[in-house]
C-alpha positions in Angstrom: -10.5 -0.1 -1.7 -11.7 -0.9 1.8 -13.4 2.8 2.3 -15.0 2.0 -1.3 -16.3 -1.3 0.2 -17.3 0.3 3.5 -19.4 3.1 1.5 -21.2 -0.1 0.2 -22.0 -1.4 3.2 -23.4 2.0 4.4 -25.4 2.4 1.2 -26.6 -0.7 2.1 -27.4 0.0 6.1 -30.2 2.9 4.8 -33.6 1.3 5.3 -35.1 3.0 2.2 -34.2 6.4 -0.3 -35.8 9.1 -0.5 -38.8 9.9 -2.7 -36.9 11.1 -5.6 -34.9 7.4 -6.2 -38.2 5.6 -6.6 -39.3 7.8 -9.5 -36.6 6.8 -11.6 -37.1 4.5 -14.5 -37.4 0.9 -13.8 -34.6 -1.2 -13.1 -31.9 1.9 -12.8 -31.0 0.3 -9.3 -29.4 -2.7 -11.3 -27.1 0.2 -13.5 -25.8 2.0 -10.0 -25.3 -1.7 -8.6 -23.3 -2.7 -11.7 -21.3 0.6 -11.4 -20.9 0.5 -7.8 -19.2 -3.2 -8.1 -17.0 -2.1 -11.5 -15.7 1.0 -9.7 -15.2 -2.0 -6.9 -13.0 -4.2 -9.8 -11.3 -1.3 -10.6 -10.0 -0.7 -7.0 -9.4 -4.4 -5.9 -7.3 -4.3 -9.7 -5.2 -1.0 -8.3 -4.8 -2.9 -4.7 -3.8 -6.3 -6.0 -1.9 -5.2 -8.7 0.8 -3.0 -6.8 3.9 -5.4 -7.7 4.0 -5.7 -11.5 6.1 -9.1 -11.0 2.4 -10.5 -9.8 0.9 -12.6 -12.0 -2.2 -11.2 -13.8 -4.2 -14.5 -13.9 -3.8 -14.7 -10.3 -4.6 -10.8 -9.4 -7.8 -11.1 -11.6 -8.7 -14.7 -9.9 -8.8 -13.0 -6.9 -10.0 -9.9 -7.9 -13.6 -11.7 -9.2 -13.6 -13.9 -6.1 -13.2 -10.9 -3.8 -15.6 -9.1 -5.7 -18.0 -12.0 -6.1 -17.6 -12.2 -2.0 -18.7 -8.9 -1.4 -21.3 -8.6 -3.4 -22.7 -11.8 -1.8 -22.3 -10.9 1.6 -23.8 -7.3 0.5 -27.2 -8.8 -0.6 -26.9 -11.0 2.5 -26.7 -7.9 4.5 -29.7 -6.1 3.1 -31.3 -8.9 3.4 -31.4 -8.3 7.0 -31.9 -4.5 6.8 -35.3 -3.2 7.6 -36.6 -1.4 4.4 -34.6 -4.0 2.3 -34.5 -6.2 -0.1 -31.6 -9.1 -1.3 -32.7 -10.4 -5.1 -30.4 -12.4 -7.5 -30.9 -9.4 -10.2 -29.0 -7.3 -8.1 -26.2 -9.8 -7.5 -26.3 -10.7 -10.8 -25.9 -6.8 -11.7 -23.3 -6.7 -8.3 -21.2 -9.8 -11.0 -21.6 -7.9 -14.0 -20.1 -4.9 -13.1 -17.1 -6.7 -11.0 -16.7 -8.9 -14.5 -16.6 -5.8 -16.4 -14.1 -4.3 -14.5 -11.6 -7.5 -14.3 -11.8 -7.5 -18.3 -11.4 -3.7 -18.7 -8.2 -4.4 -16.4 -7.3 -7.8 -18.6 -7.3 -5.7 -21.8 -5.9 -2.5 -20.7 -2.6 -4.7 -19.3 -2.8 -6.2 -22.5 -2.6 -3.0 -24.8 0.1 -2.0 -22.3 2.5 -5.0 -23.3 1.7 -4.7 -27.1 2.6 -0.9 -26.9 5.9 -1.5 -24.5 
């Protein structure tokens, strides 16, 4: 989880991508960010969740609010970076995906109980 948030901090830190990135379709940046911050969910979810005598509501509380915190301080950050840029349709897409990810978690612990 912490190597996952320093590679998004380093992401962040390059001033601007090569040629290649800025050929793709509009808006694609907003689908990597939204994966980048699920994959992030799904790794706060595996980190928090280690004692199954936790409770759920509060692992997935503080999974959103961790994730939510992040992906604040991340646009924050590239605010700051030469060759960067911090807009709220990237932290909205930064939400989305850590949203995504705390559901996915919700129901799959859910199936799990139904099935056991």
């Amino acid at each position: 989880m912490a190597l996952w948030i320093a590679f998004i901090f380093v992401m962040s830190s390059i001033p601007d991508f090569p040629g290649e990135y800025r050929e793709l379709p509009p808006h694609t940046d907003k689908v990597v960010h939204f994966i980048e911050y699920f994959i992030l969910a799904i790794l706060l979810y595996r980190g928090l969740r280690n004692d199954e005598t936790g409770r759920l509501s509060v692992v997935l509380t503080a999974l959103v609010l961790i994730g939510i915190g992040v992906a604040g301080l991340d646009e924050l950050y590239q605010s700051i970076v030469p060759g960067r840029d911090s807009s709220a349709a990237d932290l909205a897409s930064d939400i989305g995906g850590v949203t995504a990810g705390a559901l996915i978690m919700f129901y799959r612990w859910k199936r799990s109980l139904l099935k056991g």
